[in-house]
N, C-alpha and C positions, 0 to 999 in steps of 0.2 A: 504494500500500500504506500503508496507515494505522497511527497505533500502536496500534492494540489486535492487530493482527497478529504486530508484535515481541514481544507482549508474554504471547501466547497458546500460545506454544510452546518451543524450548529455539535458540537462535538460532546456539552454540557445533557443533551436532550438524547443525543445517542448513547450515552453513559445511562442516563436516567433510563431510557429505554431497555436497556439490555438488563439493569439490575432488578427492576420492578417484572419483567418475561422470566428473569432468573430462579426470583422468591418467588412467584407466583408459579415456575412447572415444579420448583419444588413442592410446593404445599398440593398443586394438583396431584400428584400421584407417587403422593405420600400412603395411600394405601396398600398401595403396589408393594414396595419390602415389607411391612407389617403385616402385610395379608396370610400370612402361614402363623406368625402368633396370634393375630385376631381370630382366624379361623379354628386353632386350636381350643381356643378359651371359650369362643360361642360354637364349638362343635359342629362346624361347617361341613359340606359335602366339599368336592372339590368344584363342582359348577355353580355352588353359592360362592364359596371362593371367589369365584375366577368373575360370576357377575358384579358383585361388591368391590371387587379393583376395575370392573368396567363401567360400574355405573357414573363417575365423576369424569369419564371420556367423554360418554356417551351427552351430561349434562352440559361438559363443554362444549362440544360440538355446537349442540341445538342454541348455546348460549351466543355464544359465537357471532350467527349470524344476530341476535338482537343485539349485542354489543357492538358490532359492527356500523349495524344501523345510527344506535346511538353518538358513536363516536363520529360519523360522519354527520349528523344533525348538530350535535352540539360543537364537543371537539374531543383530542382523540384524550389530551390531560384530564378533559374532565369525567368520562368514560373511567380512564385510568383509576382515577382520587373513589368515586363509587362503588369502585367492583374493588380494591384492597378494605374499605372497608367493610363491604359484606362479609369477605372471607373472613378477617379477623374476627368478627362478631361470632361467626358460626364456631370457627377454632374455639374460641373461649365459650363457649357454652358447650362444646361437648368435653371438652377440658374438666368442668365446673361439676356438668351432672353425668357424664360417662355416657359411656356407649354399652349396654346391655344386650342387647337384639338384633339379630339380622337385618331387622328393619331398621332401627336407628342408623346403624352403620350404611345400611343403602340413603337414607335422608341425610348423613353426612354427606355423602358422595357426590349426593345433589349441589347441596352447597360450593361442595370443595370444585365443581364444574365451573365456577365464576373465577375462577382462579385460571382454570385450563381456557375461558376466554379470553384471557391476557393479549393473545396472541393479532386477535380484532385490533387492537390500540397500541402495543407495541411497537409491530410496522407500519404502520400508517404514521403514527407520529415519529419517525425514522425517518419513513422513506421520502415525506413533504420536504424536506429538507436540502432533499439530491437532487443533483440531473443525473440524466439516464446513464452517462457511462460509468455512475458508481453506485448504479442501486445493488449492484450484486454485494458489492464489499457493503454497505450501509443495511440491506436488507440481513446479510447473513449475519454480521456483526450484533445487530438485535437479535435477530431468530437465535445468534448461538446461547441466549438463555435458557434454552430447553437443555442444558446445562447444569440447570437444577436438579434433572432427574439422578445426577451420580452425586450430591450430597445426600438426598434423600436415599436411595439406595447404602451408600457406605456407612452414614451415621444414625437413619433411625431405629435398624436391628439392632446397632450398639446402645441407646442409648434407651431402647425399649428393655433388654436385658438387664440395664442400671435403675431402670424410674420406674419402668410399666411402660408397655404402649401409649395407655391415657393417657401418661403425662406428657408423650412427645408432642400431643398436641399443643401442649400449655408451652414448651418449650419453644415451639414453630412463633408463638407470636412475637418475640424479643427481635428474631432479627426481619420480621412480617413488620412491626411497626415503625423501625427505625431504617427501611427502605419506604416506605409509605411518607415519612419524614424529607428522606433525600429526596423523592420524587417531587414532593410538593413542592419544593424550592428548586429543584435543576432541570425540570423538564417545560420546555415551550413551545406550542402550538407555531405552526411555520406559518408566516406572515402570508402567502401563495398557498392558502389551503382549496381546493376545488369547494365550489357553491354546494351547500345542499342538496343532496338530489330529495325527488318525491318517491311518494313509495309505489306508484307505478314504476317509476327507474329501478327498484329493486328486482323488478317482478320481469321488464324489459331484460334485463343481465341475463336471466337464466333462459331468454329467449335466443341467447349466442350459444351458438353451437362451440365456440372456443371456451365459453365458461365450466360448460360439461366435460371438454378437452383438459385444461387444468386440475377442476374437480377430480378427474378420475384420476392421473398423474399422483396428484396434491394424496389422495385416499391410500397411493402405493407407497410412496417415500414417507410420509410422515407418520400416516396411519401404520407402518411396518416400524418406524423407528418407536412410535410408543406404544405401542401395540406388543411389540416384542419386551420393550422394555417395561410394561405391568404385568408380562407372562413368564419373564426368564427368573423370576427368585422361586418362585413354585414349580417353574422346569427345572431346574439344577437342585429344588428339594425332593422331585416327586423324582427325577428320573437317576440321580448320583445319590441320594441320600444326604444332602449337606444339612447341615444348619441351617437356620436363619440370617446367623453372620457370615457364614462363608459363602451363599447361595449371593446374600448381596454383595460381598469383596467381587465373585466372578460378573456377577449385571453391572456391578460401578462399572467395570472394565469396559463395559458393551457400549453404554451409552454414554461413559467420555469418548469412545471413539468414534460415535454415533455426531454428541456435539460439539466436538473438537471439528468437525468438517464441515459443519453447516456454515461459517464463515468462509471457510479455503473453498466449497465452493461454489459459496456464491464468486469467489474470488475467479475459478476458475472457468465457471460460465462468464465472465465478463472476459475472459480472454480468447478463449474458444469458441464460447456461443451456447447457451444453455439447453440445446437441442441436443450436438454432440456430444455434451457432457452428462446429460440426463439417459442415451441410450448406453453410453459405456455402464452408467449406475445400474441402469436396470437389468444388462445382461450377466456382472457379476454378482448381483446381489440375489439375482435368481438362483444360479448357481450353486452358491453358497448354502443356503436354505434348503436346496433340493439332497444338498450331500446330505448336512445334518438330518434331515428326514429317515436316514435311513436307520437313527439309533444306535448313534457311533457308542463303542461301550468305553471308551478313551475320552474321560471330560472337558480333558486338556486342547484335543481336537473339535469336540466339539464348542468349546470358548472360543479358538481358533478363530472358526468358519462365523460365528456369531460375531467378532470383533470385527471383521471384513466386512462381513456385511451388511455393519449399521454403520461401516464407517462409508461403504456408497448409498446409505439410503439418507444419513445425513449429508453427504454433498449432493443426495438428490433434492431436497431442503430446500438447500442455498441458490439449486440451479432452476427448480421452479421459479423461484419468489424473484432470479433475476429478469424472466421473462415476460411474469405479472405484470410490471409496471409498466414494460413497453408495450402491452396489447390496451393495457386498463388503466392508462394511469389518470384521467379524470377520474376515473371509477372505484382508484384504488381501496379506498374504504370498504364500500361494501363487497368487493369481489375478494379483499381480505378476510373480509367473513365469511361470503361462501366458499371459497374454496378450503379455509381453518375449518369450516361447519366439516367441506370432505371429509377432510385430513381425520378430524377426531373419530366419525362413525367409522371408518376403515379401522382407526386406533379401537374403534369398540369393537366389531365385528371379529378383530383379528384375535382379541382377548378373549372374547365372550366364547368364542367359535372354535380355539383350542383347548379352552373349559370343557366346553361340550364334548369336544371330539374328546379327552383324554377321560372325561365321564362314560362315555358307551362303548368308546376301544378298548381303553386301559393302557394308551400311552398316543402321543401327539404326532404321529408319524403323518397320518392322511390329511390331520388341518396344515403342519408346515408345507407337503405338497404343493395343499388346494393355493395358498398365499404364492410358493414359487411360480404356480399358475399364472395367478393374476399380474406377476411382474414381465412375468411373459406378453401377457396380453397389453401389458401400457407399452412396452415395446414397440409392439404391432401397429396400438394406435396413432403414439408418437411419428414412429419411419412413417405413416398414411398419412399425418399431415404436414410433414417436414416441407416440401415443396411449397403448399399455400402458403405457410407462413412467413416464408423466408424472399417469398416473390410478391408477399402483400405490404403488413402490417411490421413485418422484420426487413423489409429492404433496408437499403444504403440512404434511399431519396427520403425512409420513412425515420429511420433514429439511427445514431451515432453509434450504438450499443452493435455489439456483435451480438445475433441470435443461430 
């Protein structure tokens, strides 16, 4: 990253941005590692399991698109300041009176989805800030908040075996308040924010056949990077026997190399073109997945093939979200929300759906398949519309950006 990049945008607001994305995937799926002790204590099946770490996807998702709407009505800070407060509310009241019930913990979940919308107001107030040939570094640089997912992972099995589970939640709001704090003061709405749209314009979006195009994209790379990463601490307990703690030492692994590349690349679709960087992702990441399916009995190999392959589905991330803004970028608000709305239900479906499968098989072979599948199929779609896009809305005469 060069200095005409620091120097191109507001650098206070992109800080803001990434740490408020950061605390918030933390606390979104926060379930996720704790879910083999919660599940313990309230006596879970493993497809109760597996829907209680997807229900706060699944809330994000659908949240998403109204956060998006919001942020683009109002602005994206003030969306932001709203939705930290909700979560902290909710934190401290299951903190205060626990979580008993399957159902509690599923209305947790609920909640902790305003968290996993973060993502509606993150980029948006990012990416107002660039021109087009650094939305990919500006776009990933926020997005690498989903970052959050490997403290969550590494420290709340440790700190649930020191306090209780319960308590991690009372713990999550110390550094939940005092980024709520920094945001309030560092982060500001770009002077060149796009007008308002109406809510027919919402409804207009999904009448683009490239909205669907992204959506599906957006539901592979992301929905497989947190999708895999609310499934792999109950994969490496159900299928190696680990702990709790060890089960999260090997997922931290997954999804720092998952977030560690949602920056590099967006970095790297800015140089290449987020087309040819999205088909390399999707042909090694399928790969990957399709090996470990086969119920390698070597855990070491299968961390391997799982560290590879969130680290192309987080460059696939980066390499979306650089192309978003050159098809959408009046639009960019709410097409941040529907295509984050994808990204989560792909993130649910992909949890929810190895719950089940490892419920009726008795191990998770056929759902990682059916996933290598689908990375297959964005493939397909992607090389189908490589040509339109690169001869329309990605030309030379149309943005400076390589696509």
């Amino acid at each position: 990253m060069n200095t005409s990049f620091w120097k191109s945008g507001h650098t206070p607001t992109l800080f803001a941005a990434f740490l408020y994305f950061d605390l918030s995937f933390m606390v979104w799926y926060l379930l996720g590692p704790l879910g083999v002790q919660i599940a313990a204590d309230l006596d879970l099946t493993t497809q109760q399991r597996s829907m209680m770490v997807a229900t706060p996807i699944l809330a994000g998702a659908l949240l998403r698109f109204l956060i998006g709407m919001l942020a683009d009505r109002t602005s994206p800070k003030a969306a932001g300041l709203l939705g930290q407060v909700v979560v902290i509310a909710a934190l401290a009241v299951a903190w205060l009176h626990g979580i008993h019930s399957y159902e509690q913990a599923l209305l947790l979940g609920v909640f902790l989805g305003v968290a996993g919308a973060s993502f509606a107001v993150a980029l948006p107030l990012a990416s107002q800030w660039y021109p087009p040939q650094h939305q990919g570094k500006a776009m990933g640089i926020a997005g690498a908040g989903n970052s959050g997912t490997v403290f969550a992972a590494l420290f709340a099995p440790l700190l649930a075996v020191a306090f209780g589970w319960n308590n991690v939640f009372g713990l999550a709001l110390i550094p939940l308040v005092l980024t709520l704090i920094i945001f309030s003061f560092a982060a500001k709405n770009a002077p060149n924010r796009p007008e308002p749209k109406a809510v027919a314009d919402y409804l207009k979006a999904l009448a683009d056949p490239d909205s669907w195009w992204f959506m599906l994209f957006y539901s592979v790379t992301f929905g497989g990077f947190l999708g895999l990463a609310s499934t792999l601490p109950g994969y490496f307990h159900d299928q190696y026997g680990f702990d709790p703690v060890k089960a999260g030492y090997y997922t931290a692994a997954c999804v720092f190399a998952g977030s560690l590349m949602r920056p590099l690349g967006g970095a790297l679709a800015d140089r290449i073109g987020g087309i040819r960087a999205l088909l390399v992702m999707y042909t090694v990441a399928s790969l990957c997945i399709l090996l470990v399916g086969f119920n390698l009995s070597s855990s070491s190999a299968a961390l391997g093939l799982f560290v590879v392959a969130m680290l192309c589905l987080g460059a696939g991330n980066g390499s979306v979200f650089q192309l978003v803004p050159q098809r959408f970028h009046r639009e960019i608000g709410v097409m941040t929300g529907l295509i984050g709305m994808a990204g989560g239900i792909g993130g649910f479906c992909l949890t929810a759906g190895l719950g089940a499968v490892k419920q009726s098989t008795g191990d998770y072979q056929l759902g990682l398949w059916l996933f290598a599948s689908l990375g297959v199929l964005a493939w397909v779609g992607l090389y189908s519309v490589k040509r339109r896009w690169r001869t329309t809305w990605g030309s030379a005469a149309m943005t400076v950006a390589r696509v």
